[in-house]
C-alpha positions in Angstrom: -2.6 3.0 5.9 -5.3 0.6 4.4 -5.4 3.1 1.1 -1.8 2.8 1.1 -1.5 -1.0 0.7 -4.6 -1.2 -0.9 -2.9 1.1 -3.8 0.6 -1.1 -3.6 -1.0 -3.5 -4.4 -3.4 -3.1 -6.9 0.1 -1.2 -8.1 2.0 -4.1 -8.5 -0.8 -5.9 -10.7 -1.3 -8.5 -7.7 -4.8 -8.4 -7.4 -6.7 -11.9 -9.2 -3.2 -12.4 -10.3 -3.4 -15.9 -9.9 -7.0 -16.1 -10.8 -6.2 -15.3 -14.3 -3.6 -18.3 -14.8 -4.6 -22.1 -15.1 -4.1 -23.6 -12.3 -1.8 -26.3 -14.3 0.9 -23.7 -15.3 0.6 -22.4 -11.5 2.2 -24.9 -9.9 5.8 -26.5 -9.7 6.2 -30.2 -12.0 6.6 -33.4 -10.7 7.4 -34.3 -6.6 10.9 -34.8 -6.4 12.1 -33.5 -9.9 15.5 -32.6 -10.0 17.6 -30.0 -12.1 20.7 -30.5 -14.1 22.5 -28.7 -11.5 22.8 -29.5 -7.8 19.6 -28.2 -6.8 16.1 -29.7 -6.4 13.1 -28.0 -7.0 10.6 -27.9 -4.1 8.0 -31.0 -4.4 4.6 -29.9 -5.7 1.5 -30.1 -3.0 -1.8 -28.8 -3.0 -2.7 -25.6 -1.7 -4.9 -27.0 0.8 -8.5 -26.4 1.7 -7.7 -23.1 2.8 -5.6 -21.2 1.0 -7.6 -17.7 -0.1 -6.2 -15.5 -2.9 -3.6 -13.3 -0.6 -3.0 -10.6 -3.1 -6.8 -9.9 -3.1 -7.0 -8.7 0.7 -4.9 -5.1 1.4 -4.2 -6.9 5.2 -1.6 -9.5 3.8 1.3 -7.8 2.8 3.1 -7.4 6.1 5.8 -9.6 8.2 4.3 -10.3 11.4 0.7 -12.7 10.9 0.2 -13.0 14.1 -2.2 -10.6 14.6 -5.0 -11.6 18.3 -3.4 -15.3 17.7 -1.4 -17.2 20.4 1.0 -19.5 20.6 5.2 -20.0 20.6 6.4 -17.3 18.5 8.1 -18.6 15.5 10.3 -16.7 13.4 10.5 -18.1 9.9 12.9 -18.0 7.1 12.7 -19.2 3.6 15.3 -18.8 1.1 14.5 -19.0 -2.7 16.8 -20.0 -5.3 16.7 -21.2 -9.1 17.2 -24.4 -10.6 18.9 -23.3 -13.2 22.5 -21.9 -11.3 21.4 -22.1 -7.2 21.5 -18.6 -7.0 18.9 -16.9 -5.1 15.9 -15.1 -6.5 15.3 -12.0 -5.4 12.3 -9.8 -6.0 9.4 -12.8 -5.5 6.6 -12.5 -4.3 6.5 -15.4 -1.4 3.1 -16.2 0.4 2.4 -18.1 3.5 -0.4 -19.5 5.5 -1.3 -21.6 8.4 -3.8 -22.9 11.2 -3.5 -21.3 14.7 -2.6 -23.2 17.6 -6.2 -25.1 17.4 -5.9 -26.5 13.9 -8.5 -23.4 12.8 -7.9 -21.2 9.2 -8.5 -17.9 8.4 -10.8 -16.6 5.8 -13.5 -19.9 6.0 -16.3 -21.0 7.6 -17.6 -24.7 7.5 -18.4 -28.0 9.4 -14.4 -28.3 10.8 -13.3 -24.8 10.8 -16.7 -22.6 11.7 -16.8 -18.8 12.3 -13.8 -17.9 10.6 -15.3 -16.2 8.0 -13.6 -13.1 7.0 -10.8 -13.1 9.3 -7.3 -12.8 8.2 -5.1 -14.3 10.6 -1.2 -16.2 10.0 -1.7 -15.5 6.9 0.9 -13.0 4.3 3.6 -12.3 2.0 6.9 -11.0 1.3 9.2 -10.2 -1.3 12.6 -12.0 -1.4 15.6 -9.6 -0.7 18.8 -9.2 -2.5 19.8 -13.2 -0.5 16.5 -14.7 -1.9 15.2 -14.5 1.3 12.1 -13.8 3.2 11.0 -13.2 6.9 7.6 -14.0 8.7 6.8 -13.7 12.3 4.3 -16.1 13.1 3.3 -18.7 15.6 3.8 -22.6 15.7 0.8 -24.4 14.2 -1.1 -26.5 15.6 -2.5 -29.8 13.9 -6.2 -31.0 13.1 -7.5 -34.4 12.2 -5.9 -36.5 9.4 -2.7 -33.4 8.7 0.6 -33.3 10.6 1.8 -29.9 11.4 2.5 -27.7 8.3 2.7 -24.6 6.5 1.7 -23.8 2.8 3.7 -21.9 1.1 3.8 -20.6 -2.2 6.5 -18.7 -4.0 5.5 -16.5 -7.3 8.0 -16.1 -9.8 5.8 -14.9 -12.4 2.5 -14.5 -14.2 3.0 -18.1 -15.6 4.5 -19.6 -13.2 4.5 -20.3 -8.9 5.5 -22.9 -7.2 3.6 -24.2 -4.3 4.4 -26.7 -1.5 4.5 -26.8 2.0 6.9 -27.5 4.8 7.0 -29.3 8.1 9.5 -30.1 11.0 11.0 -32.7 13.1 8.3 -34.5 14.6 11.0 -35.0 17.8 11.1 -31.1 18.7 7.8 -30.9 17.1 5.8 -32.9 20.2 8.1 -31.3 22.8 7.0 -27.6 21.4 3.6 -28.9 22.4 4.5 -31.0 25.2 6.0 -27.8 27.2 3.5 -25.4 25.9 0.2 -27.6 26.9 -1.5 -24.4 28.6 -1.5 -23.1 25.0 -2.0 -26.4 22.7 -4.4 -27.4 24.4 -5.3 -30.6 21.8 -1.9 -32.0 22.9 1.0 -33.4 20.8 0.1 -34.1 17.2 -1.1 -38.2 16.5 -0.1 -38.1 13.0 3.5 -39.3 11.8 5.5 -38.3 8.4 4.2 -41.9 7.0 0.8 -41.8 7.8 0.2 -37.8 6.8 -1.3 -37.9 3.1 1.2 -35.0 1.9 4.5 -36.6 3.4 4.2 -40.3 3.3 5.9 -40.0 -0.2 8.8 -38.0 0.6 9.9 -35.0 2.9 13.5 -34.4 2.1 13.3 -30.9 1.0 10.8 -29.9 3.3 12.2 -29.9 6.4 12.5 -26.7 7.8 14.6 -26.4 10.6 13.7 -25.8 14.5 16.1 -23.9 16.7 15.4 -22.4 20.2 15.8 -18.5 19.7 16.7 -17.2 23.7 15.3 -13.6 23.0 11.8 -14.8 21.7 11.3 -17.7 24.0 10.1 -19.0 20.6 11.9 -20.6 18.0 13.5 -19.7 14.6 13.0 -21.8 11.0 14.5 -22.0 8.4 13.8 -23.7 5.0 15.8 -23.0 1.0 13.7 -23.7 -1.1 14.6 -24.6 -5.1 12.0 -23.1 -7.9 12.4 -23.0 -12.0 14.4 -20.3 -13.3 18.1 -18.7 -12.7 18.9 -16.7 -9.7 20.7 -14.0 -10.6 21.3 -11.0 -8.3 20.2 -7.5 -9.4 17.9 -9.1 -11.5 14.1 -9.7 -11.0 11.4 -10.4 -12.8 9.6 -8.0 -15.7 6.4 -8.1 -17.1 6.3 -8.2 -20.8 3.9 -5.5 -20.5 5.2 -2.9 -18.5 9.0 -3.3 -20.6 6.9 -1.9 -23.7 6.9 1.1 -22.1 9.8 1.2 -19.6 12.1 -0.7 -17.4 13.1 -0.8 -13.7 16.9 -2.0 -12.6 17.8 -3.0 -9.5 19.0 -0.5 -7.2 22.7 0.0 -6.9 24.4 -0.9 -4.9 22.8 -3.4 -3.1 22.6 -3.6 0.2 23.6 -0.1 0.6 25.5 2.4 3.5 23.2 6.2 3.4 22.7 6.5 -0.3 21.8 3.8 -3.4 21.0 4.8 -7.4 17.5 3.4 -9.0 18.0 2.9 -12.8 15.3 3.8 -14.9 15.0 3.6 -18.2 11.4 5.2 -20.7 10.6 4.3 -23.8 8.9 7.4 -24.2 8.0 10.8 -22.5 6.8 9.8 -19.2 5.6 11.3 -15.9 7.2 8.9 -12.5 6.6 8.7 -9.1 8.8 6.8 -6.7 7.3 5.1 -3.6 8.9 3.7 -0.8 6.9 1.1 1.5 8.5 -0.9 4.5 7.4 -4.5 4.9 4.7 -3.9 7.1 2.8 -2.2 4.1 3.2 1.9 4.7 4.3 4.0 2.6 6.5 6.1 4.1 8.2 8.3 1.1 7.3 9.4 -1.9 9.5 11.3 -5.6 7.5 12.7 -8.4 9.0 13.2 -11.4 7.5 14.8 -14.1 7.6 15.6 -17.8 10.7 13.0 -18.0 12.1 12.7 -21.6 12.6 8.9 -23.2 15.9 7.7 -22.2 18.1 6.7 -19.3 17.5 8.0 -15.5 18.8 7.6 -11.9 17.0 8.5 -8.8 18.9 9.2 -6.3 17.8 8.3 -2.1 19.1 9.1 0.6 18.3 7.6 3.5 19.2 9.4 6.3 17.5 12.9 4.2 14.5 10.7 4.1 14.3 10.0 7.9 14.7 6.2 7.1 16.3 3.5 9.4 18.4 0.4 7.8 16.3 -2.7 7.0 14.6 -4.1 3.5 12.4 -1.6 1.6 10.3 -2.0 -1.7 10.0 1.0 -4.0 7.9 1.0 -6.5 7.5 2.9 -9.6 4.6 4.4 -11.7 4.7 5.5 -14.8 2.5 7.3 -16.5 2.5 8.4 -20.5 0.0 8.4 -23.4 -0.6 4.8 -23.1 -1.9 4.7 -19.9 -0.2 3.7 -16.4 2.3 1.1 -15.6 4.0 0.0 -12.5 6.7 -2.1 -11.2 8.5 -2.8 -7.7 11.7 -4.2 -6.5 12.9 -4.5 -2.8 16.2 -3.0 -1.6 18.3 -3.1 1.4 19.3 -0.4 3.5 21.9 0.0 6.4 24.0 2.4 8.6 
């Protein structure tokens, strides 16, 4: 499993991604900038002291963060749409991360957060499905000195371009979360308010996720839409200038889809292609290879129930691989029954 997401993602060219961009063209504008259109892009904040590289650690692409960690589940949605029309964005790449129930991070060790060196805990990403959205399960945060309760998020749209912020929630439902879980959060309700906290005394209105009671869990459900630059348009993702030298990958069709769905390929040139399939936990679990392909259009063809798959979101990614070298892209799709 580790060799399989290890090779998804060096795959999709995610690896140091951000680390080759400035950190200036990274980042959304100005807090509080609005569109032409009825939409508002998601205020700009730091990425915190903790937010690690998650495309350089095979562990992150997955759904569930929680691994050993406890605390009230939380199942969180974010919905991604462009400025440009409100439409949502499908096929971005959307990370999140936050402290456990005891204000600690993954990944650092120092004075305030000691012995969590290498560890990789309520931290991941997703991509955004044919509704913009994406799905974690996590657990509520807790809170340390001088934050309220958050969660940094950031959503990539490109290799020029992400948008990071973070989110918060009703300070109300917040305290009572921690109130009626005190065995658990065991520093007690959070001291901080939305004035005093240095990230949300300016303005919170678009980063309000909400809180609702989810009966199953026990836990609680969020959900937040969040506006970035660029025009949702759906079918359509995002290509690398690179890869569309050589060849480009459509969005599957149609979309969701009942027992069988087209992919759309199209090579520049002569071309070996392989076509993996991995679920959102980060395994492949099918695989097409198609060789000696000549330039021009093609359609793969899948099958779900032939492929002993169940409904839910899947990304397949393609490699292909000619006399120029090898080049890879990846889209999710939706599958039911």
């Amino acid at each position: 499993m580790k060799n399989n997401r290890r090779n998804f993602i060096k795959a999709t060219g995610l690896l140091g991604a951000v680390s080759l961009v400035p950190f200036g063209k990274m980042i959304a504008e100005a807090k509080q900038e609005s569109s032409t259109d009825s939409c508002t892009l998601i205020p700009t904040e730091t990425a915190g002291p903790f937010p690690l590289d998650l495309t350089a650690n095979t562990a992150f692409f997955r759904q569930d963060i929680r691994e050993n960690k406890t605390g009230v589940q939380l199942n969180l949605k974010l919905k991604i749409i462009g400025n440009g029309n409100c439409l949502p964005m499908e096929n971005l790449r959307v990370n999140i991360w936050h402290c456990d129930k005891d204000g600690l991070y993954s990944g650092y060790s120092q004075n305030n957060n000691q012995g969590q060196a290498g560890l990789t805990y309520l931290r991941g990403y997703q991509y955004t499905d044919a509704n913009g959205e994406v799905d974690f399960v996590t657990i509520f945060p807790g809170w340390y000195t001088g934050r309220i309760c958050h969660i940094h998020f950031q959503v990539y749209v490109s290799s020029s371009y992400a948008a990071i912020s973070q989110l918060t929630f009703d300070v109300a439902t917040k305290q009572a979360i921690y109130t009626a879980n005190s065995n658990l959060y065991t520093n007690g309700t959070d001291p901080m308010t939305l004035a005093t906290d240095n990230i949300f005394s300016d303005g919170y209105t678009y980063q309000m996720a909400t809180l609702t009671p989810n009966q199953t869990t026990g836990g609680y459900d969020s959900y937040l839409e969040v506006t970035v630059k660029g025009n949702g348009t759906v079918g359509v993702g995002h290509l690398e200038k690179e890869n569309a030298k050589y060849f480009l990958l459509g969005q599957n069709s149609p979309n969701p889809y009942t027992g069988q769905t087209t992919i759309p390929v199209s090579l520049i040139q002569p071309a070996d292609l392989t076509l993996e399939l991995f679920d959102l936990q980060g395994q492949k679990v099918a695989t097409i290879q198609q060789n000696n392909l000549a330039a021009g259009e093609h359609k793969i063809e899948l099958n779900m129930q032939s492929l002993g798959l169940s409904s839910g979101n899947y990304i397949y990614q393609i490699t292909v691989k000619n006399s120029n070298g090898t080049f890879i892209d990846s889209k999710m799709m939706t599958a039911s029954r």
